[in-house]
Legacy VTK file of the C-alpha trace (Angstrom):
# vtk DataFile Version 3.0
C-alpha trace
ASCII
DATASET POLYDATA
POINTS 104 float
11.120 3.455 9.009
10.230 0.399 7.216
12.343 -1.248 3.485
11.172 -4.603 2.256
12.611 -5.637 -0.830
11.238 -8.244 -3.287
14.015 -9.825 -5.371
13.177 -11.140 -9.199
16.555 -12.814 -10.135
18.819 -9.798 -10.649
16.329 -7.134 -10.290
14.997 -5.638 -7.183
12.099 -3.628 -5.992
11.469 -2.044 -2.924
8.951 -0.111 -0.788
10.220 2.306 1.744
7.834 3.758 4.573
8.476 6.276 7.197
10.996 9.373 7.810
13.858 9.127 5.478
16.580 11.747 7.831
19.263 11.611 9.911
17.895 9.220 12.441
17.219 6.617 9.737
19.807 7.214 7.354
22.617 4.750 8.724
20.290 1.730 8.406
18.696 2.016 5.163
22.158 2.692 4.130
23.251 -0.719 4.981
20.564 -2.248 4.099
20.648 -0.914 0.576
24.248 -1.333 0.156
23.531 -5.349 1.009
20.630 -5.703 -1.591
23.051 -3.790 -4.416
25.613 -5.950 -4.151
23.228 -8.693 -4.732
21.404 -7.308 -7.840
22.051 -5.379 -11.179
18.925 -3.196 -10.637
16.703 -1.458 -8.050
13.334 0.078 -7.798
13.239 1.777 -4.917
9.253 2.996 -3.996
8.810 6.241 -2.105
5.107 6.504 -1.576
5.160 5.947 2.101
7.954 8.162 2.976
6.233 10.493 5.546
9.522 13.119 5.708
12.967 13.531 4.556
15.898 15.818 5.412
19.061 16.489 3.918
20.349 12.875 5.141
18.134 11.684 3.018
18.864 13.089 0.064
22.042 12.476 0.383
21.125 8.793 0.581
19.434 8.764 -2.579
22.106 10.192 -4.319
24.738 7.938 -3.235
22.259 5.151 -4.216
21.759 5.993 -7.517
25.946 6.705 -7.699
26.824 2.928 -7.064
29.077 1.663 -9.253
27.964 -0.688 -12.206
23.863 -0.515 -10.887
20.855 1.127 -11.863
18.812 2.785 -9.036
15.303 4.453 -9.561
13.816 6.216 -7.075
9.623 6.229 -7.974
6.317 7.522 -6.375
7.844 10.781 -4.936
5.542 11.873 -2.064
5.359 15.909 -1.293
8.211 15.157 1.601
10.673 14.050 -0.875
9.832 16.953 -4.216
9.769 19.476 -2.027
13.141 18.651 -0.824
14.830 17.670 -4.350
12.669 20.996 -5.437
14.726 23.606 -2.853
18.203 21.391 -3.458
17.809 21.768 -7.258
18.841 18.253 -7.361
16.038 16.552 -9.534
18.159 16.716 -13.200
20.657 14.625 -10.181
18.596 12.266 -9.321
17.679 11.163 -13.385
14.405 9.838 -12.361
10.510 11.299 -13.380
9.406 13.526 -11.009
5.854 12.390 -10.606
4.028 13.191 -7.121
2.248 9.678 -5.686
-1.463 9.250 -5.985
-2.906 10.149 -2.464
-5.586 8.140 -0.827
-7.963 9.367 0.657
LINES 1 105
104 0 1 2 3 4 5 6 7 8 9 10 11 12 13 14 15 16 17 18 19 20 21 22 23 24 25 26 27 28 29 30 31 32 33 34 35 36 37 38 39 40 41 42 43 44 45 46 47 48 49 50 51 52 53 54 55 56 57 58 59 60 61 62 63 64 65 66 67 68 69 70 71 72 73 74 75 76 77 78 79 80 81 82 83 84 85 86 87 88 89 90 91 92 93 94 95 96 97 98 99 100 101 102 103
C-alpha cells in the first residue's frame, strides 16, 4: 500500500497504490484524516489500487463524509467498480464512475 499526497495551498491530490482492505485500512485512515485537517479539498487517485474489500469501501465513504471537505475519489480501477457495483453504493460515493485507462 502506497499514498503520497501533493499539497497546492488548500487543495490536495493524491495517488494511492496497492490493496485497499482490511490489512491497510487503519493506516490510510490516519493518514487521510491528517492531510484533511490540513486542506479544504482532496483528490484522491485510484488507478493503482490492485484490490479492495469491504474495509475499503468503507474508507472511502467515511472520506468523502468529513465534515466541511470535499473528497473525490477518481480513476476507479476494476477492483474498486466492481465492489461499489455489488454494494450499490456509487449514487454514495457522488463521484464519475469512469474505469482507468490500462497500460499495456
Amino acid at each position: 500500500m502506497g499514498l503520497e499526497f501533493q499539497r497546492d495551498g488548500t487543495q490536495s491530490s493524491a495517488r494511492l497504490t496497492g490493496e485497499l482492505t482490511i490489512y491497510t485500512v487503519g493506516e490510510l485512515k490516519t493518514a487521510l484524516a491528517s492531510e484533511l485537517v490540513a486542506v479544504d479539498a482532496l483528490e484522491i487517485d485510484l488507478t493503482g489500487v490492485t484490490e479492495m474489500d469491504t474495509a475499503g469501501l468503507q474508507l472511502m465513504l467515511i472520506a468523502k463524509r468529513y465534515p466541511g471537505k470535499t473528497v473525490q475519489f477518481v480513476n476507479h480501477p476494476p477492483a474498486v467498480l466492481r465492489l461499489v457495483d455489488l454494494a450499490n453504493l456509487g449514487s454514495a460515493l457522488g463521484d464519475p464512475l469512469y474505469l482507468a485507462a490500462v497500460e499495456s
